[in-house]
C-alpha positions in Angstrom: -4.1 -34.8 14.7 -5.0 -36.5 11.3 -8.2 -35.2 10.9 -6.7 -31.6 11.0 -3.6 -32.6 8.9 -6.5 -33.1 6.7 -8.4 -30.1 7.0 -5.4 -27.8 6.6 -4.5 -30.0 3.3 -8.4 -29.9 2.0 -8.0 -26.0 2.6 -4.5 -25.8 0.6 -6.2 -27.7 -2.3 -9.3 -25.3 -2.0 -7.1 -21.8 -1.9 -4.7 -22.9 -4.7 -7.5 -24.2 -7.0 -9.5 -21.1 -7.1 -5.7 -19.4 -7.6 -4.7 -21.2 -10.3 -8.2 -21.2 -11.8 -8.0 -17.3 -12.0 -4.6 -16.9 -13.9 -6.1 -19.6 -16.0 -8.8 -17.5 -17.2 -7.3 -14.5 -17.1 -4.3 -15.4 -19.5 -7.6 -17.4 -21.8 -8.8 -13.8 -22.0 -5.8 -12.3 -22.5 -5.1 -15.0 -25.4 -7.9 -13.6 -27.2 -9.0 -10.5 -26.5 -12.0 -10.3 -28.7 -13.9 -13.4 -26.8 -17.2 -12.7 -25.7 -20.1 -15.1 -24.1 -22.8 -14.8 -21.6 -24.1 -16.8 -18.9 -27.3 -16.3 -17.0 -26.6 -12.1 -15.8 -23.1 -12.2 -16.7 -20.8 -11.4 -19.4 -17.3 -12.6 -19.9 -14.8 -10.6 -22.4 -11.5 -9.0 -21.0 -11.5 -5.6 -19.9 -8.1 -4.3 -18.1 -8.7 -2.4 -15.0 -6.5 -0.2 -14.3 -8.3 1.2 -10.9 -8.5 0.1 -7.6 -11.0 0.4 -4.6 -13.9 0.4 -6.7 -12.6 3.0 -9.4 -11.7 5.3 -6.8 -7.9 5.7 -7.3 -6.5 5.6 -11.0 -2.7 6.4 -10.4 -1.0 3.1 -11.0 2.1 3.3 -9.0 -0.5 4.8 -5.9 -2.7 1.7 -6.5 0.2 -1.2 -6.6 1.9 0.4 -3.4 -1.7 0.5 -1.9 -1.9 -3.2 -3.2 1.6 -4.4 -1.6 1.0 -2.8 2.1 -2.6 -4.5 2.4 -0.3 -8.1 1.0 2.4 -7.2 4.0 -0.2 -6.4 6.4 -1.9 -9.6 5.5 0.8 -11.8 5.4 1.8 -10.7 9.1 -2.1 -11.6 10.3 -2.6 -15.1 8.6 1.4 -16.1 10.6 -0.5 -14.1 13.9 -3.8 -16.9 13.1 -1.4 -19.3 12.3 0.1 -19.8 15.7 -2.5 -18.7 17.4 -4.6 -22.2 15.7 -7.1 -19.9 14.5 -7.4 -22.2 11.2 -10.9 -21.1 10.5 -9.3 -17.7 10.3 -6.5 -18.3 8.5 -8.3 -20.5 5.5 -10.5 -17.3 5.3 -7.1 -15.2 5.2 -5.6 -17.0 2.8 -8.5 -16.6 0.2 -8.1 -13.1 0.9 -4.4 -13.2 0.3 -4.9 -15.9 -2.9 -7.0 -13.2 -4.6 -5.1 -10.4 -3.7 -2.0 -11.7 -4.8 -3.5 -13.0 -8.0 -4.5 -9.5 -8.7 -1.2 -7.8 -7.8 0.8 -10.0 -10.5 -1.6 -8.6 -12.5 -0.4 -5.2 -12.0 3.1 -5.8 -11.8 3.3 -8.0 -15.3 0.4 -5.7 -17.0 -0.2 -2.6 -15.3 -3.8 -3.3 -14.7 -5.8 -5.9 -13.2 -7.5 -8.4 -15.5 -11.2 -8.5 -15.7 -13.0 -10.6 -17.1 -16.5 -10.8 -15.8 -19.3 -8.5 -16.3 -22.5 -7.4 -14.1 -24.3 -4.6 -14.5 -22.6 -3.4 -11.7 -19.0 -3.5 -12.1 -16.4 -5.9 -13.6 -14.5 -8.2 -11.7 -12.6 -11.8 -11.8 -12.4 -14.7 -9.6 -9.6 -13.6 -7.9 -12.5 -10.6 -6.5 -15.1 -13.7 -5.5 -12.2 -15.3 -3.7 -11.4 -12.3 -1.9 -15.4 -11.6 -1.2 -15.8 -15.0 0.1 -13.0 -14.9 2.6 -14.7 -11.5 4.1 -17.7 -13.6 4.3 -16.4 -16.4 5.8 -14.5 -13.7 8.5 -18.3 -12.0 8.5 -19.9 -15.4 9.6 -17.1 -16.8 11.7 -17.5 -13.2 13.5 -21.5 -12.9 13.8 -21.6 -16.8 15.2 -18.6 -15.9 17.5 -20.5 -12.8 18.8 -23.8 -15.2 19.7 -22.5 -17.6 21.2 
């Protein structure tokens, strides 16, 4: 019992780090607008997204209603993995759920999201990496489930 006390408090640390590390850097960005460095591939500077799925929808009011369903949807699956003890699951959620949250406060305060990294690709922030992580977590937890 103590050594999952401490596994669910090691993953509340984890989740709420990266959280609070990503409205950290966004509001440095949106401090000062005119910042710019690189690092290895990436660039940093603030660009504000105003799209969603991958620039697929523009309409702001479409994309925050979007945004809050998938949060409500989410919220009800990490309380199913919850009390099902699917932890494993449900630290994986809640990165999901960190970054998606940290991203909707960004559309509700600003009316875009808040980039603020750069690769050739795309733009994106940490609250994206969180979010990509928890799918891979959810990927891998899936794939070793599925072999064993």
């Amino acid at each position: 019992m103590r050594k999952k006390n401490f596994k669910i408090f090691g993953m509340t640390i984890t989740i709420l780090g990266f959280f609070i590390l990503d409205r950290i850097l966004k509001a440095f960005f949106l401090l000062q607008p005119t910042k710019k460095f690189q690092f290895l591939f990436f660039r940093f500077f603030l660009y504000k997204n105003e799209k969603i799925l991958w620039g697929l929808i523009t309409l702001n009011l479409l994309a925050t209603s979007f945004s809050l369903i998938i949060l409500f949807c989410l919220i009800y699956w990490l309380i199913h993995l919850w009390r099902q003890g699917h932890f494993f699951s449900f630290f994986a959620g809640s990165l999901i759920f960190a970054g998606a949250l940290s991203n909707l406060i960004d559309r509700f305060y600003h009316g875009f999201v808040i980039d603020y990294i750069f690769w050739p690709l795309n733009y994106f922030n940490l609250a994206d990496l969180i979010i990509l992580l928890g799918v891979i977590i959810l990927l891998i937890k899936t794939v070793s489930k599925g072999k064993s």
